[in-house]
Backbone bond lengths (Angstrom), bond angles and torsions (degrees), N, CA, C in turn:
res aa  C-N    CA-C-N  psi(-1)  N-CA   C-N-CA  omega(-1)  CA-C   N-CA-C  phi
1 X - - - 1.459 - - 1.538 111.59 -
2 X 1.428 116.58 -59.20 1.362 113.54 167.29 1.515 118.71 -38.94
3 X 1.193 134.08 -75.65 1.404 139.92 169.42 1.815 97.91 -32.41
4 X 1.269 149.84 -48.99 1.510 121.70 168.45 1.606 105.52 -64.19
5 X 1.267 130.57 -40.03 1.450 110.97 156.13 0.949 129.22 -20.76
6 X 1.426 117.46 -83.97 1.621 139.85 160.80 1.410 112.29 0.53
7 X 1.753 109.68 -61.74 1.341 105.83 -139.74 1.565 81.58 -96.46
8 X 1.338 134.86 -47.36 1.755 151.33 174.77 1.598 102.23 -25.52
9 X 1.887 112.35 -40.13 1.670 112.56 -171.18 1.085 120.58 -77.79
10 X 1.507 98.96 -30.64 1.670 125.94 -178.04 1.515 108.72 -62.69
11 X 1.802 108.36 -47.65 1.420 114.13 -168.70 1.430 105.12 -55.42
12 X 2.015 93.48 -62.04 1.755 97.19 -156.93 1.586 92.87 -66.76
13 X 1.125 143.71 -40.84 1.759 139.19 -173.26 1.489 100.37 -43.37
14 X 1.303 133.90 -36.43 1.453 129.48 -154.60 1.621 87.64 -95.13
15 X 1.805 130.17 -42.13 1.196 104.80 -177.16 1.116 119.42 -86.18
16 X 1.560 112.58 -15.20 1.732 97.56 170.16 1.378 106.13 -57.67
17 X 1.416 137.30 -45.49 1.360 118.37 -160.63 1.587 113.67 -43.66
18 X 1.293 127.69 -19.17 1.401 111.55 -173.09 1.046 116.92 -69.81
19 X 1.732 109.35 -30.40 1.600 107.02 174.19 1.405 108.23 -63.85
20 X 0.898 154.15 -32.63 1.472 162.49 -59.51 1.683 85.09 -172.26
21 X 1.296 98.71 -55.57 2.057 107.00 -170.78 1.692 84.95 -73.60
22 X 1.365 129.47 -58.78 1.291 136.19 -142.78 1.955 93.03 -59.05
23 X 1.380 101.21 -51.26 1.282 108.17 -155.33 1.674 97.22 -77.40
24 X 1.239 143.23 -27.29 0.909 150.29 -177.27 1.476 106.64 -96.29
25 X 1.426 151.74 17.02 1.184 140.72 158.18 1.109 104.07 -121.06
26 X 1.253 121.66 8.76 1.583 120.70 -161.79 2.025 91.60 -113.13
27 X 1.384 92.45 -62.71 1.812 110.21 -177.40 1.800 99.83 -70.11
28 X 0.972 111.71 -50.71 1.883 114.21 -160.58 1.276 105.21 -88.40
29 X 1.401 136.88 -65.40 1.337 149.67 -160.54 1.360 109.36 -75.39
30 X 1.817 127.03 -38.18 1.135 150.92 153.82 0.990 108.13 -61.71
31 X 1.889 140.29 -30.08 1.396 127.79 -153.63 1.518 111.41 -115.46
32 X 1.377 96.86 -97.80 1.676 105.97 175.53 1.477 126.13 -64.40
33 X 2.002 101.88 -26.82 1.592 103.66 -163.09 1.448 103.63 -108.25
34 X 1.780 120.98 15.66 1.157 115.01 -174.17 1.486 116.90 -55.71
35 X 1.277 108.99 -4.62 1.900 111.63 178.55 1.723 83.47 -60.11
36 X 0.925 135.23 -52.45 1.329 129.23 -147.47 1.503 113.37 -90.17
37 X 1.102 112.87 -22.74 1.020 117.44 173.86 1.721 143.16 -116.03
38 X 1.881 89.88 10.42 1.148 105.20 169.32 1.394 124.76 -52.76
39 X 1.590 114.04 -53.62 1.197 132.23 -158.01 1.788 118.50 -50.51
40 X 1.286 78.66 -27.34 1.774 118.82 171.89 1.322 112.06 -43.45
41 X 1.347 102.78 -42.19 1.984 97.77 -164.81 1.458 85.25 -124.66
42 X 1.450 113.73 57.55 1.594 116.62 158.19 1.329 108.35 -116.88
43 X 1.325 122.40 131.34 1.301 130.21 -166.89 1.874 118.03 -46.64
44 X 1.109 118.51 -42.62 1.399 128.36 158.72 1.255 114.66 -103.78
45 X 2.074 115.00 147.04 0.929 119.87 136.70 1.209 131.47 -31.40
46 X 1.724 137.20 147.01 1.382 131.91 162.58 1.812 102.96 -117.70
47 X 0.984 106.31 47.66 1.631 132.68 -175.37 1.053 162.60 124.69
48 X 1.335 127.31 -128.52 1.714 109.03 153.53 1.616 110.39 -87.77
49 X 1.420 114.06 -20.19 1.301 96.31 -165.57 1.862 89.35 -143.63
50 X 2.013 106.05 166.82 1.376 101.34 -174.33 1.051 89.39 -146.58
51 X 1.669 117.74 156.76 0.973 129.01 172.81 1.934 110.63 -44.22
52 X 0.939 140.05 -38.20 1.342 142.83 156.72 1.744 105.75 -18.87
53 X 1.347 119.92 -65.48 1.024 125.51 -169.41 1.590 128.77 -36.55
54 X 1.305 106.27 -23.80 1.233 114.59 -168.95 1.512 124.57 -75.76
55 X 1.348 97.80 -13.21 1.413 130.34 149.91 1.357 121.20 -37.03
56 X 1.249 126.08 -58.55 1.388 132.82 141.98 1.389 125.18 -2.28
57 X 2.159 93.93 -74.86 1.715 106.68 -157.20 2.484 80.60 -67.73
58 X 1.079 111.12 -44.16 1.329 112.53 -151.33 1.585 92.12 -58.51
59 X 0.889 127.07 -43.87 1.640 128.52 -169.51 1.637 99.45 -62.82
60 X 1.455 126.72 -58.27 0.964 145.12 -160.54 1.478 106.91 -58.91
61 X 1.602 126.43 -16.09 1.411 118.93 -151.17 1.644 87.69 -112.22
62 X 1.468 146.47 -30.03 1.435 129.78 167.16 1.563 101.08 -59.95
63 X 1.328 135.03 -30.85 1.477 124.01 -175.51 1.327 110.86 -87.40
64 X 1.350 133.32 -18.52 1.587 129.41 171.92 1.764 90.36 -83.24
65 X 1.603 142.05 -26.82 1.283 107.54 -150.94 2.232 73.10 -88.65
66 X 1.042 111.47 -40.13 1.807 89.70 -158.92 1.654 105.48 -79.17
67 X 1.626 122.16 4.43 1.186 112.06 151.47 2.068 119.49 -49.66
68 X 1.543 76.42 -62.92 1.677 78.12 178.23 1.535 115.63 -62.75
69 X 1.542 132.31 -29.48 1.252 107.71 179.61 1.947 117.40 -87.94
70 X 1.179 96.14 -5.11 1.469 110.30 164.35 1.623 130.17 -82.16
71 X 1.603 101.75 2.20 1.506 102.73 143.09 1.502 124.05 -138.38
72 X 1.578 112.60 15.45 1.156 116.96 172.88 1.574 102.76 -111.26
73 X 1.540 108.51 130.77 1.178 131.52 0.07 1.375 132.36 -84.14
74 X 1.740 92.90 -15.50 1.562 102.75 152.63 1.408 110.63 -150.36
75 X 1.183 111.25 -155.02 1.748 98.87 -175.97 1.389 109.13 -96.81
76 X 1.507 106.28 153.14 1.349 117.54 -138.17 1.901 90.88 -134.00
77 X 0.964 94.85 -148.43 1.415 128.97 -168.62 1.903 101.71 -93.38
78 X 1.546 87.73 -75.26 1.621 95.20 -178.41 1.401 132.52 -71.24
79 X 1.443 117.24 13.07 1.855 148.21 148.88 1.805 88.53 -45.71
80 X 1.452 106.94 -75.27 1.534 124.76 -161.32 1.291 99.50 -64.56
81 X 1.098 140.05 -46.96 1.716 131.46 176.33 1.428 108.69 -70.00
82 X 1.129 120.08 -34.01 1.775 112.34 172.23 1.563 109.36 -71.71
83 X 1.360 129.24 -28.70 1.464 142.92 -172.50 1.577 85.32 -64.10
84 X 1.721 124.39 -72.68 1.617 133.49 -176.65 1.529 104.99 -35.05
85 X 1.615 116.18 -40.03 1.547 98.52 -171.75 1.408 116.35 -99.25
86 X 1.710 112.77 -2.07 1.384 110.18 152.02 1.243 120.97 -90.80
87 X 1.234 125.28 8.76 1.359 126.80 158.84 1.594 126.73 -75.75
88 X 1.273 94.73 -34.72 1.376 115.29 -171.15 1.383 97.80 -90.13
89 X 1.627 139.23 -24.15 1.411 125.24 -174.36 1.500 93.98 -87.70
90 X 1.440 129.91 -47.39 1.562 121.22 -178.49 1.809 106.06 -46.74
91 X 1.247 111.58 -37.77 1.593 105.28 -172.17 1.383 99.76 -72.79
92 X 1.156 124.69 -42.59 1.633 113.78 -173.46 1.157 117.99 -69.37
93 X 1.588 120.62 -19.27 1.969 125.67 -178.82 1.672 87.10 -76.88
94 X 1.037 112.12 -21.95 1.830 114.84 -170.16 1.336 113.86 -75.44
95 X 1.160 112.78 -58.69 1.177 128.15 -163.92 2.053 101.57 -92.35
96 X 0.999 111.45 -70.60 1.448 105.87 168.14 1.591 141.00 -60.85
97 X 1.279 104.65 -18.06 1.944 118.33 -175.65 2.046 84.98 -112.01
98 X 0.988 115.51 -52.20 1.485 97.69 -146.21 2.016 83.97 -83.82
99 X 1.439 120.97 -58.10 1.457 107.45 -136.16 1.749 83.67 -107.97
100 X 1.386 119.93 -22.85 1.556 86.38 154.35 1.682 144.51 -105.75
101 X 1.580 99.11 -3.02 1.555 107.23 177.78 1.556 92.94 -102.01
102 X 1.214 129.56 8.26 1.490 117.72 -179.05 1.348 118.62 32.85
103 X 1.676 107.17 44.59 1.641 120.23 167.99 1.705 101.03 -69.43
104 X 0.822 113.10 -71.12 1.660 98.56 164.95 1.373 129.49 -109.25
105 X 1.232 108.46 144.70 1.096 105.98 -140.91 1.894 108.59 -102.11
106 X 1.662 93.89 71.12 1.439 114.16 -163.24 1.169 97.20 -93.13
107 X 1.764 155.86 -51.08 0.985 166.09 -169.05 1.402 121.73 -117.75
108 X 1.643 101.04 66.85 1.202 86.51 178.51 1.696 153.07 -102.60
109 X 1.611 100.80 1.95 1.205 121.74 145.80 1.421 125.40 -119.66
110 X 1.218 141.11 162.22 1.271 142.92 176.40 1.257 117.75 -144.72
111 X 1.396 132.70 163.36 1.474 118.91 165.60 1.058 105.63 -141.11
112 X 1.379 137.50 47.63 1.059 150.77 161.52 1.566 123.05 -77.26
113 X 0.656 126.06 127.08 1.682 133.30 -151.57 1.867 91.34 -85.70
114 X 1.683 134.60 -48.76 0.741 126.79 -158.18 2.142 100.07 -92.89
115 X 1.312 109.95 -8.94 1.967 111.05 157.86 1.007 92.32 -86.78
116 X 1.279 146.79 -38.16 1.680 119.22 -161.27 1.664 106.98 -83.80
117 X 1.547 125.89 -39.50 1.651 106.95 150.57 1.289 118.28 -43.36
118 X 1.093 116.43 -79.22 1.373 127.05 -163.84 2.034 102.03 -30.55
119 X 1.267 101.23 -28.80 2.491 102.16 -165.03 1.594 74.36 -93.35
120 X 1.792 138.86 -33.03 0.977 87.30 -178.48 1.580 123.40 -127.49
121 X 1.413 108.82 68.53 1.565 139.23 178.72 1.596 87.31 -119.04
122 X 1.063 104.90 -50.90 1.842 97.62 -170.33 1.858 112.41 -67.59
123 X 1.913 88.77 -36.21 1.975 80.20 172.84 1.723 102.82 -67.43
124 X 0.931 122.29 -61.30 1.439 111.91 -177.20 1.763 118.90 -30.68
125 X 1.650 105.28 -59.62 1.273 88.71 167.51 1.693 142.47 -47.32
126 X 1.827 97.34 -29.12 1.496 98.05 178.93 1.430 118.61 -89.93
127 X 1.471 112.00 13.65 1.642 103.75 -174.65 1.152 97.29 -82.72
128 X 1.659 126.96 -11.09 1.909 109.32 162.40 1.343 119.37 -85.07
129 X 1.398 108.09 115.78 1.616 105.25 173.67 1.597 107.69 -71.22
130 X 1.289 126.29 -14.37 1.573 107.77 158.52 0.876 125.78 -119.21
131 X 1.789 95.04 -165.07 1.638 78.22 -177.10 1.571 159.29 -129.77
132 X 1.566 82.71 45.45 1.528 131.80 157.42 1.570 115.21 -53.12
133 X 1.506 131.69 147.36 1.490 133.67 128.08 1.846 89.19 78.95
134 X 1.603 119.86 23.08 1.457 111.98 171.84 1.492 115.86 -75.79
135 X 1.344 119.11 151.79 1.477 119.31 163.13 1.259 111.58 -128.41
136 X 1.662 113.49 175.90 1.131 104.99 159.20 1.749 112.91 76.55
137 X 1.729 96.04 34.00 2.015 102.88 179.95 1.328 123.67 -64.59
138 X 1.034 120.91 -38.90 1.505 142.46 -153.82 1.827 98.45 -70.88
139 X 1.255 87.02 -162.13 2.177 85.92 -176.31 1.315 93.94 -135.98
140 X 1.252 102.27 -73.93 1.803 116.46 -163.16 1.262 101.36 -75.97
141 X 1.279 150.40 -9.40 1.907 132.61 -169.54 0.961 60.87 -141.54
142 X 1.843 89.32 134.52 1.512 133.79 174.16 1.569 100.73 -124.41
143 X 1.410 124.95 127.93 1.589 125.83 163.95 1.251 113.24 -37.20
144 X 0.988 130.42 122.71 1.812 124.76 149.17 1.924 134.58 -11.96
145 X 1.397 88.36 -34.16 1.791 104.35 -178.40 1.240 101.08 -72.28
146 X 1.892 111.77 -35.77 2.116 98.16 -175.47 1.572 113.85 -85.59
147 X 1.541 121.09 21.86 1.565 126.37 160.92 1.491 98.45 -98.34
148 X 1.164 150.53 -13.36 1.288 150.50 -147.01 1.605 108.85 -128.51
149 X 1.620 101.52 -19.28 1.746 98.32 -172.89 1.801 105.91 -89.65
């Protein structure tokens, strides 16, 4: 019974994160931390790496602290909710760095009807260079209108 726990915390933990991304790129990344995330909606890279990135280490540090309390003193509950939000950060380096910023250049065509919304919800989002009047926060749920445009 526990183990369908397990896997049930993991699921819904990985889809809440979108709210989680939505509400936090929209309020945080858009708001207070746009220093960091300006660089982001500049038409070129200025290397391997951008101030954006740091986004990463910041996301990454609620899932390393309930890794550790999700097996101390033994494994727990919150192991499986930190597992959901490293699930959900590998899909977003996937889906957002590799197959839509074509940082590497692992995916580079597709014909998948549900990547080709998804690159173009994200171009829409980047036609604002600030960071005012953005749409289109979220990662994984794409509106209906970017299968149709």
């Amino acid at each position: 019974m526990m183990v369908l726990v397990y896997i049930l915390a993991t699921i819904v933990t990985f889809l809440l994160m979108e709210i989680v991304t939505w509400c936090t790129h929209k309020y945080i990344m858009h708001g207070f931390l746009w220093y960091l995330h300006e660089d982001h909606h500049q038409p070129k890279y200025q290397g391997v790496f951008e101030k954006n990135d740091a986004f990463f280490v910041i996301f990454a540090i609620p899932s390393i602290a309930l890794f550790y309390f999700g097996i101390h003193p033994g494994l727990n509950l919150l192991f499986f909710v930190a597992l959901g939000i490293l699930f959900y950060g590998i899909a977003y380096f996937l889906v957002h760095d590799v197959l839509i910023h074509q940082r590497f250049k692992w995916f580079k065509y597709t014909k998948n009807k549900y990547l080709i919304g998804l690159r173009k919800a994200h171009k829409v989002h980047h036609k604002h260079l600030g960071k005012e009047q953005g749409e289109c926060f979220g990662m994984l749920y794409v509106p209906k209108k970017y299968f149709s445009m």
